[in-house]
C-alpha positions in Angstrom: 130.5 109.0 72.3 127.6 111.3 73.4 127.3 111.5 77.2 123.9 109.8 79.1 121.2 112.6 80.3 121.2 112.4 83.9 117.9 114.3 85.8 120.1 116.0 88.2 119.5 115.9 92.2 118.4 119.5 91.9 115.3 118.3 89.9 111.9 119.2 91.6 110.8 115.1 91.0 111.5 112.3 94.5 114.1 110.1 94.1 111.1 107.2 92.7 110.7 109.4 89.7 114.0 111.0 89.1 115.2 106.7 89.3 112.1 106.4 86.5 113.3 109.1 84.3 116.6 108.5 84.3 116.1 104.8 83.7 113.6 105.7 80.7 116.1 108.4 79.4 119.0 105.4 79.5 116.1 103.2 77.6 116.0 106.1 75.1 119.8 106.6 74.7 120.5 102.9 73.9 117.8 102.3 71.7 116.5 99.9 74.0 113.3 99.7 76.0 113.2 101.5 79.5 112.9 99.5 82.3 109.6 97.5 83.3 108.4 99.1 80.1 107.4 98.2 76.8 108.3 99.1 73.8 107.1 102.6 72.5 104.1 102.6 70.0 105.6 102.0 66.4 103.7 106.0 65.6 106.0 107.3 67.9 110.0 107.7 67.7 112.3 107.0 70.2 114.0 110.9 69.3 110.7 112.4 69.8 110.2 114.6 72.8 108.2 113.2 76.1 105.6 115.0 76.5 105.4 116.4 80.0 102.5 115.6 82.4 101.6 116.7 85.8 98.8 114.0 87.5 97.8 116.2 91.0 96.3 113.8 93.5 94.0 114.9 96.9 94.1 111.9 98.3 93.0 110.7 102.1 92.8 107.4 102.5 95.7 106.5 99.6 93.0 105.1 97.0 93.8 108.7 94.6 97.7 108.3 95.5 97.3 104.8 94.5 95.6 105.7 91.0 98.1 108.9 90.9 100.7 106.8 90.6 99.3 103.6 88.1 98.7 106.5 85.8 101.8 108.2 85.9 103.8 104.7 84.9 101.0 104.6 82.4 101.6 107.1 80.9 105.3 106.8 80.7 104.7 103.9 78.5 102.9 106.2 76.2 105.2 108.7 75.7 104.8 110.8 78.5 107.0 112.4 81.2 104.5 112.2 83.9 105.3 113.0 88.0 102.4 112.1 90.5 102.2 114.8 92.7 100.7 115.2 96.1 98.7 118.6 95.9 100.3 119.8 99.4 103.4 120.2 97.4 102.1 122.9 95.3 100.6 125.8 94.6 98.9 127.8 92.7 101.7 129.8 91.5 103.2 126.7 90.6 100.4 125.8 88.8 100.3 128.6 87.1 103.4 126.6 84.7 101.6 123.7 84.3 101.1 122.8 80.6 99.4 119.2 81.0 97.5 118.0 84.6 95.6 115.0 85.3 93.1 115.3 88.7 92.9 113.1 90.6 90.6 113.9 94.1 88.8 111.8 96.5 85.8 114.0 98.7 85.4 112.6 102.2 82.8 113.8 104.9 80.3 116.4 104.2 81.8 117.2 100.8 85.3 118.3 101.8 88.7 117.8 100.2 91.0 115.8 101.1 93.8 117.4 104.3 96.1 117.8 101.1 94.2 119.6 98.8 93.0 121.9 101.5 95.5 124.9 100.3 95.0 124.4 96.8 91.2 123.9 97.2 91.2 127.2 98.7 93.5 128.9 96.6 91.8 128.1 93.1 88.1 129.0 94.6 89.7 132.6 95.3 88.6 135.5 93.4 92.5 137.0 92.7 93.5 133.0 91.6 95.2 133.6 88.3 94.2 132.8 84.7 95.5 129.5 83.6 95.2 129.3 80.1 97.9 127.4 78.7 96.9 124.1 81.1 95.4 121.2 79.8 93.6 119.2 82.0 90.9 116.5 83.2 89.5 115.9 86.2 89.0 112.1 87.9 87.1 112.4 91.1 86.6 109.8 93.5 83.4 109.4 96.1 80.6 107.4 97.2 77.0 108.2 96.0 75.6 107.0 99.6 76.8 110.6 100.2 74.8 113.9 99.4 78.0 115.5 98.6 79.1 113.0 95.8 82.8 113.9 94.3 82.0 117.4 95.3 85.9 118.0 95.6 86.5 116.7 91.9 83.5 118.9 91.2 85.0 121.8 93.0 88.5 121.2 90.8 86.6 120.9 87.7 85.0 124.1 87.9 87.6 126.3 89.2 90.0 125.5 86.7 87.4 125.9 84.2 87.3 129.3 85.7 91.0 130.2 85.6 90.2 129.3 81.3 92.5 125.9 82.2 90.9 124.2 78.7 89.5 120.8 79.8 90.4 118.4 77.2 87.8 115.4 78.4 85.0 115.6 80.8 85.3 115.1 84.6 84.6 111.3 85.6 82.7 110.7 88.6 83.9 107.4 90.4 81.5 105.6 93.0 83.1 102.6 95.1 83.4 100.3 92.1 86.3 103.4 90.3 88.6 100.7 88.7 87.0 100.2 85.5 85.9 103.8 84.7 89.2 105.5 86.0 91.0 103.0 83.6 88.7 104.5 80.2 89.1 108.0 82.1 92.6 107.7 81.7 92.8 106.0 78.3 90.8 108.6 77.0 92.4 112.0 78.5 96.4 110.6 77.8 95.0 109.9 73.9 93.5 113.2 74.3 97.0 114.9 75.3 98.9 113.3 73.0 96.8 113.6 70.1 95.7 110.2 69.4 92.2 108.9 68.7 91.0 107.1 71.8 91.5 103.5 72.3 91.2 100.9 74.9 94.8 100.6 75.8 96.4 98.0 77.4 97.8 99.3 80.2 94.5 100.8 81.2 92.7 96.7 81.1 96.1 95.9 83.5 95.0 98.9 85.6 91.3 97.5 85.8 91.6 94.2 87.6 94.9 91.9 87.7 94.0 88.9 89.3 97.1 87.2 89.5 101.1 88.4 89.6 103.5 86.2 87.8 106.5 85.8 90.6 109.6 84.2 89.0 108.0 80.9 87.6 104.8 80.7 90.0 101.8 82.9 89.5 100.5 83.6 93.0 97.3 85.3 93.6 96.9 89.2 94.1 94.6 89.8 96.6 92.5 93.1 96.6 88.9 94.5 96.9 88.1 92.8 93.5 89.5 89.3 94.7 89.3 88.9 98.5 91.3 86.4 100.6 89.1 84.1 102.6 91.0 84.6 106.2 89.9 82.7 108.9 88.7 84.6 112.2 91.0 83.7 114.6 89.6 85.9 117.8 87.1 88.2 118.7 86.3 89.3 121.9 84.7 92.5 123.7 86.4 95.6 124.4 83.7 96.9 126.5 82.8 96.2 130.2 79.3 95.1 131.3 77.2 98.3 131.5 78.9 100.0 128.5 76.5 101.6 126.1 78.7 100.2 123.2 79.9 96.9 121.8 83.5 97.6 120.3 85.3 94.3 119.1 89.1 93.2 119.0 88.8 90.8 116.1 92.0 88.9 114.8 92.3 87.6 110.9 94.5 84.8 110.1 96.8 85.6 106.8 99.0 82.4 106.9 99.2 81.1 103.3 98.4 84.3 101.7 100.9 86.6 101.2 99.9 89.5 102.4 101.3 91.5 103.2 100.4 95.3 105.2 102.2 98.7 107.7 101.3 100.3 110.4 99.1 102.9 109.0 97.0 100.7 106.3 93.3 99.8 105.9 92.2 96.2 106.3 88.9 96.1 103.6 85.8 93.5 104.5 83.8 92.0 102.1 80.1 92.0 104.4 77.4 89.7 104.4 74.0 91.1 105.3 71.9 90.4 108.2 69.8 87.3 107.7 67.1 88.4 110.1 67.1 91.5 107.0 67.0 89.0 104.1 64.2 87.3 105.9 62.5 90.6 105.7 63.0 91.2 102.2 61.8 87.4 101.6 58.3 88.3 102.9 58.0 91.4 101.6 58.6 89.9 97.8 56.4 87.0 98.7 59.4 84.5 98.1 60.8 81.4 100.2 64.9 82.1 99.3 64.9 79.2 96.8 64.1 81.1 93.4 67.2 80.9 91.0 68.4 84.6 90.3 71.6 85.4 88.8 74.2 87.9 90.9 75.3 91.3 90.1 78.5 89.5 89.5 76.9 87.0 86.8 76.5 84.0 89.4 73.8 81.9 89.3 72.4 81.2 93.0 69.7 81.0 95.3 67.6 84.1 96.0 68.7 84.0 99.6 72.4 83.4 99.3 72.3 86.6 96.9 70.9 88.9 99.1 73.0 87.9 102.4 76.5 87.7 100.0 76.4 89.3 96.6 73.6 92.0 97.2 74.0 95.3 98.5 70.6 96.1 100.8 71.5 99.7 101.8 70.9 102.5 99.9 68.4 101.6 97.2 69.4 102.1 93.3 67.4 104.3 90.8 66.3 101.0 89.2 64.7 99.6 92.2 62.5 103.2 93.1 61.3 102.7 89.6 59.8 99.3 89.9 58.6 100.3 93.5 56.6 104.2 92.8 55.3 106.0 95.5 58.3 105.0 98.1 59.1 108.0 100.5 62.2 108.9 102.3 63.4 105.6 102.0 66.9 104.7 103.9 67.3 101.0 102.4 65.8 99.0 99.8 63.6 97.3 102.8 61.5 100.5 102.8 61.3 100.5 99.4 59.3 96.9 99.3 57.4 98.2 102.8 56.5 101.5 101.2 55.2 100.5 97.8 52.3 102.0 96.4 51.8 99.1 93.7 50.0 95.7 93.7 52.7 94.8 90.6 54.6 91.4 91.8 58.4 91.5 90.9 59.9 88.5 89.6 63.1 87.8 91.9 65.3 87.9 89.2 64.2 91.4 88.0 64.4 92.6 91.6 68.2 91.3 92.1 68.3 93.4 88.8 67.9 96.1 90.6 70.4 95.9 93.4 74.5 96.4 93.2 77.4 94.2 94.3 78.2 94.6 98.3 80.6 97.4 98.8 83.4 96.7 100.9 84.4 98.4 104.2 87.8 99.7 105.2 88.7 100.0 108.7 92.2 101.0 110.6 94.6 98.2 111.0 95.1 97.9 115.1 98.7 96.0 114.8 101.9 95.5 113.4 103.0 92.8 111.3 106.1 92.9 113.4 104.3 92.1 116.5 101.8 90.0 114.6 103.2 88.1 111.9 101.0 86.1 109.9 97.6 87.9 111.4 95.9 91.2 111.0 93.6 92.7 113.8 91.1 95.5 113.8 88.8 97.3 116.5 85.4 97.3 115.5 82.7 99.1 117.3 78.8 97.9 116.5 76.3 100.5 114.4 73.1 100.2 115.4 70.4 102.8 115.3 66.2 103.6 114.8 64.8 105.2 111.5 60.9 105.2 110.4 60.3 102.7 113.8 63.0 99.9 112.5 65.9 99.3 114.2 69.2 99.4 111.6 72.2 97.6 111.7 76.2 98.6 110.5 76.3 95.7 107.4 79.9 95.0 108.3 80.1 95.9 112.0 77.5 93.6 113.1 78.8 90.9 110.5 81.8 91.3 112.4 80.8 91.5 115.7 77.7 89.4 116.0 78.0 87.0 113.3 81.3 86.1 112.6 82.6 82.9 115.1 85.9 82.9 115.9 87.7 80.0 113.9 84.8 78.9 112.3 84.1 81.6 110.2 86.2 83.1 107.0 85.9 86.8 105.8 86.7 88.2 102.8 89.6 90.7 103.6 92.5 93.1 101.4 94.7 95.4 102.2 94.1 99.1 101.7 97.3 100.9 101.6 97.5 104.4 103.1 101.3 105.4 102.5 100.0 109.0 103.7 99.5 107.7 107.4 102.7 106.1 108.8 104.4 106.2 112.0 106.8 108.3 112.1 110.8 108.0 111.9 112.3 105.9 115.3 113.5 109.0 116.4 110.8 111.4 115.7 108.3 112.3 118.1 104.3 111.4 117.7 101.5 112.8 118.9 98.7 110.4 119.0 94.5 111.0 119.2 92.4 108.6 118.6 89.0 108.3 121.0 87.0 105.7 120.8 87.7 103.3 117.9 89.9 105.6 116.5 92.5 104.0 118.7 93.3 101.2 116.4 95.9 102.7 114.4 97.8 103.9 117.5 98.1 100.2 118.7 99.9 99.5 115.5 102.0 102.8 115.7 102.5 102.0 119.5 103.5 98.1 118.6 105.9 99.0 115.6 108.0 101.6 117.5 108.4 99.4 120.3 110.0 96.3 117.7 112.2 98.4 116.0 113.1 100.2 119.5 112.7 103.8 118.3 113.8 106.6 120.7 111.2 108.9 120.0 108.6 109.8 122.4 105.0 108.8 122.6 102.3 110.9 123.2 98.6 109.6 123.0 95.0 111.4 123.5 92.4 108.7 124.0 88.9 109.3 125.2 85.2 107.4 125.2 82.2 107.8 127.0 83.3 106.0 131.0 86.4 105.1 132.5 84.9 101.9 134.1 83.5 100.9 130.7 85.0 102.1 127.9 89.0 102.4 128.7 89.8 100.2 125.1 93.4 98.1 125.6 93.4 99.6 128.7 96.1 97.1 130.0 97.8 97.4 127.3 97.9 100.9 127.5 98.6 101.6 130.8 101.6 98.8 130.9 102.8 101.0 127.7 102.4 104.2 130.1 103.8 102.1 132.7 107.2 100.8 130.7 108.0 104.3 129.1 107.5 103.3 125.5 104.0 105.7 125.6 105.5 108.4 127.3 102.2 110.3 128.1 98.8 109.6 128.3 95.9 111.7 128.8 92.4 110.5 129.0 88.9 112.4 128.7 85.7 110.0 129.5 82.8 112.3 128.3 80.3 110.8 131.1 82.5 110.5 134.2 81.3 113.9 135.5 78.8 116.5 134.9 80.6 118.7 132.8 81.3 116.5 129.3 85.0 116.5 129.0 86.6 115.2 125.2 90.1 115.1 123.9 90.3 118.5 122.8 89.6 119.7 126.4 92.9 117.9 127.3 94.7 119.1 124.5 94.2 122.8 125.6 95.3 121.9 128.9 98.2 120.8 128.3 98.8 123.4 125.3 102.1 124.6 126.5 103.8 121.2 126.2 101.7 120.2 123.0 103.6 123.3 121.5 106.8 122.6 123.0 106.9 118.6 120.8 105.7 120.5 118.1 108.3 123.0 117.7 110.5 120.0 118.6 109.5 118.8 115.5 106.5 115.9 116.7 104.4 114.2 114.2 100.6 114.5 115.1 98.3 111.8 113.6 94.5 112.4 114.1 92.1 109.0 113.4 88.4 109.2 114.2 85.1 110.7 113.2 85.3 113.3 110.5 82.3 115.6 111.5 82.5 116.3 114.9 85.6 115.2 116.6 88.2 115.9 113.8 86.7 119.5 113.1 87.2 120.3 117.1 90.7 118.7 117.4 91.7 121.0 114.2 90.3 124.1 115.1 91.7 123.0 119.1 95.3 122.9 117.1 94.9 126.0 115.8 94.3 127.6 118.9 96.9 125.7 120.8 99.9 127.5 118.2 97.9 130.6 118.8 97.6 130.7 122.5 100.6 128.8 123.5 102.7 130.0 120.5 101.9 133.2 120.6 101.0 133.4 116.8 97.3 135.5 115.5 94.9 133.5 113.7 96.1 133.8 110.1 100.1 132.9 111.4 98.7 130.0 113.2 96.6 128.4 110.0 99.7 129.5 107.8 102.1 126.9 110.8 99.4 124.3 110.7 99.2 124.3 106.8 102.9 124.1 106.9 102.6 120.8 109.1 100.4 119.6 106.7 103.0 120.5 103.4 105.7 119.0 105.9 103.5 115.6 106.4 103.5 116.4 110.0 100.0 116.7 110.1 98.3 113.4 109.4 94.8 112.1 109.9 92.7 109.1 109.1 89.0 110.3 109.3 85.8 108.7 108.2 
C-alpha cells in the first residue's frame, strides 16, 4: 500500500494550514472528501494537481485577516492550495516566487497601510523592486469612502505590482463599509480566473456574504455580526470625567446573557447608531415633512419617515445621489447642509429623498474588559464628539447615542463582535508595555483584567495620559490599586494641562528610555491604542529614537529592530 503525503514540520505554512493540507491530502488519498469540505467539482479529478495560491493580507483591525482566511478555505474547496499570509511574514524576495496572490489590504488614517504591510508597501514602491512576471494576481482593498484617501493602500498594491509586470488577472475591487457582498463576487471571480473557469456565482462565495444562522448539533442558534446585531441591553453607564473636565468619556456596560457571544481581550465591540433626533427634527423642516410619510428603508423596510432617518439612515456624509437632487450645495459636511444649502425651489418626495441616503454604518470601538472578569457583559470607554462647522454644532452619531441617549437598563443597542486576532495580550509570562491616553485606555483594562485571572507572571508596564490629573485620570482607582497590588508594575502618567510646558506620553517614554530598552531587549510586547494622526506617529518615531539613543543603534539599525518587532508581532497597535 502507497504511504499517506504528510506536509512535513519543516513546511513554511502554521500548524492551522499544514492540519488543512494534510487533512485535504488524506481526503485526496482515500478517495473521500477532505474534512469540512465538499466534494470537488465533477470537472475536476481528485489526481489533479492543487493549484497553489498565496492570499497576502495587510490587515489592522482583523477585518482583511478575517476575509484572508474565508478565502483561503474557499478556495480549497475549489481546487486550490491556498495559505493566508500576513504580509509581515514576507518579502519581496519571497515574492519574487509567487506564481498565484490574492490582495487583500485595508488603508487606515490618512491613506496609509496597514503596521504589516509597512515593509512590503515600501519595498514594492522602490525603484530596484524586482520584475515579477510569472505572478498572477488581484487586488481586494478595503476602506471607507468618508475618507479622502479611499483604499489608497489597495491602490498602492495594485499599481506597484502592475509595475514589477505581476499580470493582474481581474480588476482591483474597492470595498466601502458594506465589503461582504462585493469581496464575495471579487473572490468568485479572480479564483474562476486562476483556475480557468468561466465565472460563476459560487456557493461558497453566497456563504461568505451573510450567514445568518449556524446549525449547532440539532439547534440552529443565531450568528450575530455587523449584518445581524444582538439587541443587548445597557446595563451601566456612568462618567469617567470629573466636574470641570473639558470632556465627557463614558464607562458603558452591555448585557450578552442569552446570546452567545462570545469575545478576547484585544477585540472590537461594533454599535449599530441611531441618529440624533434633535438632527432628524432638522431634516424634517428642511423637507417640509411632519415624520409620518411612509418611505421604504435602504434595507427594504417599510416605515415612518422619522423612524428611518433616526434608525436605518445614515445622515453623515451625503451620497452622489442626494448632491444631484440638491445642485448648487457647497462644502457640505452632512446631508443637513445639503437641504440648508440648496439652490432649488424643486420639493423632494420623502421617499425619493430616503433614496438617496445609505444604511447606518456601524462603529467599532476597543473592548475595555475581559470576559474572564466579566462574564456574560461587554464594556467599552466612550468619549463624546462634538464639534462646530459652517456655525452648526456636530455631534459623534454613536458617541452621543451612547453617551447621551442611551439609559441604562432601559435601552437596547445593536452590538457584534469584531475580532482582532492581531491585538492580544501577550503570553502570562511575557512582558507588556502598554500606551493608551485618553480613551485609548480601554484595551489595557482588558489586557490588565485578563493577566490578572489567569495569574500571569509577566510584568505590566502602562503609559496613560489626558489633558488634567484632577479631571481626567480614567479608572483611576482602578489603576492605581493595580499599581498599588503589583499586577501593573509601572505606571507613568503625562496630563498635557497640568503645567505650562504640555507634557504627553512620548515625553515620558524618552524619560525613561533606558529601562523601556532594557523590557524590550528582554523580550516585552508593546501595544499602542489611540489616535492615528498625531499620537501614534509621535509614539513611533519616540520608539525609534528610544533604540537609537538608549540602544545605541543609527537610524537605519533602529527602523531595521522596530520592523523586526513588528515581523516578530511584538509591535502591536490598535489606531483609528
Amino acid at each position: 500500500m502507497n504511504s499517506l503525503p504528510i506536509i512535513p514540520e519543516t513546511a513554511p505554512f502554521t500548524l492551522e494550514q499544514r492540519a488543512w493540507l494534510n487533512g485535504y491530502l488524506a481526503g485526496l488519498f482515500s478517495r473521500a472528501a477532505a474534512p469540512d469540505l465538499p466534494a470537488a467539482k465533477t470537472s475536476s479529478s481528485a489526481t489533479e494537481p492543487l493549484i497553489p495560491l498565496t492570499i497576502l493580507y495587510g490587515s489592522q483591525t482583523g477585518t482583511a485577516e478575517s476575509l484572508a482566511k474565508k478565502a483561503a478555505k474557499d478556495a480549497g474547496r475549489r481546487g486550490f492550495a491556498a495559505m493566508a499570509l500576513d504580509m509581515a511574514q514576507t518579502d519581496v524576495s519571497r515574492l519574487v516566487a509567487e506564481k498565484n496572490v490574492l490582495v487583500i489590504v485595508s488603508t487606515y488614517g490618512d491613506g496609509e497601510p496597514p503596521d504589516s504591510a509597512k515593509a512590503l508597501h515600501a519595498a514594492l514602491g522602490n525603484e530596484d523592486a524586482p520584475s515579477m512576471p510569472q505572478m498572477r494576481f488581484s487586488v481586494c482593498s478595503l476602506g471607507d469612502t468618508n475618507y479622502a484617501q479611499f483604499c489608497q493602500c489597495g491602490k498602492d498594491f495594485d499599481a506597484r505590482l502592475e509595475k514589477r509586470r505581476a499580470i493582474r488577472i481581474t480588476p482591483r475591487v474597492d470595498c466601502d463599509l458594506d465589503y461582504e457582498a462585493p469581496f464575495a463576487r471579487w473572490l468568485d471571480t479572480a479564483l474562476s480566473a486562476l483556475s480557468g473557469i468561466t465565472p460563476e456565482t459560487s456557493q461558497a462565495a453566497v456563504a461568505i456574504a451573510s450567514p445568518a444562522t449556524e446549525a449547532i448539533g440539532a439547534q440552529t442558534l443565531p450568528v450575530y455580526s455587523r449584518k445581524h446585531p444582538f439587541p443587548s441591553r445597557v446595563l451601566a453607564s456612568r462618567m469617567l470625567n470629573a466636574p470641570g473636565s473639558a470632556k465627557q468619556v463614558h464607562h458603558i456596560e452591555f448585557d450578552l446573557a442569552s446570546s452567545g457571544i462570545a469575545y478576547q481581550a484585544g477585540d472590537a465591540l461594533g454599535v449599530i447608531p441611531q441618529n440624533c433626533p434633535e438632527l432628524v427634527d432638522d431634516i424634517l423642516a428642511a423637507l417640509g415633512c411632519d415624520g409620518e410619510e411612509a418611505v421604504v428603508t435602504p434595507s427594504g423596510e417599510g416605515t415612518s419617515l422619522r423612524r428611518a432617518l433616526i434608525e436605518h439612515c445614515d445622515l453623515g456624509k451625503p451620497s452622489a445621489e442626494l448632491l444631484r437632487l440638491y445642485p448648487g450645495c457647497h462644502e457640505p459636511h452632512h446631508v443637513i447642509d445639503v437641504l440648508l444649502g440648496a439652490q432649488t425651489d424643486r420639493r423632494i418626495r420623502p421617499e425619493e429623498f430616503v433614496r438617496t441616503l445609505r444604511k447606518p454604518q456601524p462603529r467599532l470601538y476597543s473592548i475595555s474588559s475581559s470576559p474572564k472578569a466579566h462574564p456574560g457583559q461587554v464594556h467599552l470607554t466612550v468619549g463624546a464628539v462634538r464639534y462646530d462647522a459652517q456655525s452648526r454644532c456636530r455631534k459623534g452619531v454613536c458617541s452621543t447615542f451612547l453617551t447621551e441617549r442611551v439609559k441604562p437598563g432601559e435601552s437596547h443597542a445593536g452590538i457584534f463582535v469584531h475580532a482582532n486576532p492581531s491585538f492580544r495580550p501577550p503570553p502570562a509570562d511575557t512582558d507588556a508595555i502598554m500606551i493608551g491616553p485618553g480613551t485609548g485606555i480601554a484595551p489595557f483594562r482588558a489586557f490588565l483584567q485578563e493577566r490578572r485571572s489567569i495569574g500571569g507572571r509577566g510584568r505590566n508596564w502602562l503609559f496613560f495620559g489626558d489633558q488634567r490629573s484632577a479631571t481626567d485620570f480614567l479608572y483611576r482607582e482602578e489603576m492605581t490599586e493595580l499599581h498599588a497590588n503589583g499586577l501593573l508594575t509601572r505606571l507613568d502618567l503625562a496630563f498635557s494641562r497640568d503645567q505650562t510646558e504640555k507634557i504627553y506620553v512620548q515625553h515620558r517614554m524618552l524619560e525613561c528610555e533606558k529601562e523601556l530598552w532594557a523590557w524590550l531587549e528582554a523580550g516585552a510586547h508593546v501595544y499602542v491604542c489611540g489616535d492615528a494622526s498625531r499620537m501614534a506617529k509621535d509614539v513611533d518615531a519616540t520608539l525609534h529614537a528610544v533604540v537609537e539613543r538608549a540602544g545605541g543603534r543609527s537610524t537605519e539599525t533602529a527602523a531595521a529592530y522596530i520592523q523586526s518587532l513588528r515581523s516578530e508581532k511584538r509591535y502591536l497597535r490598535d489606531v483609528y
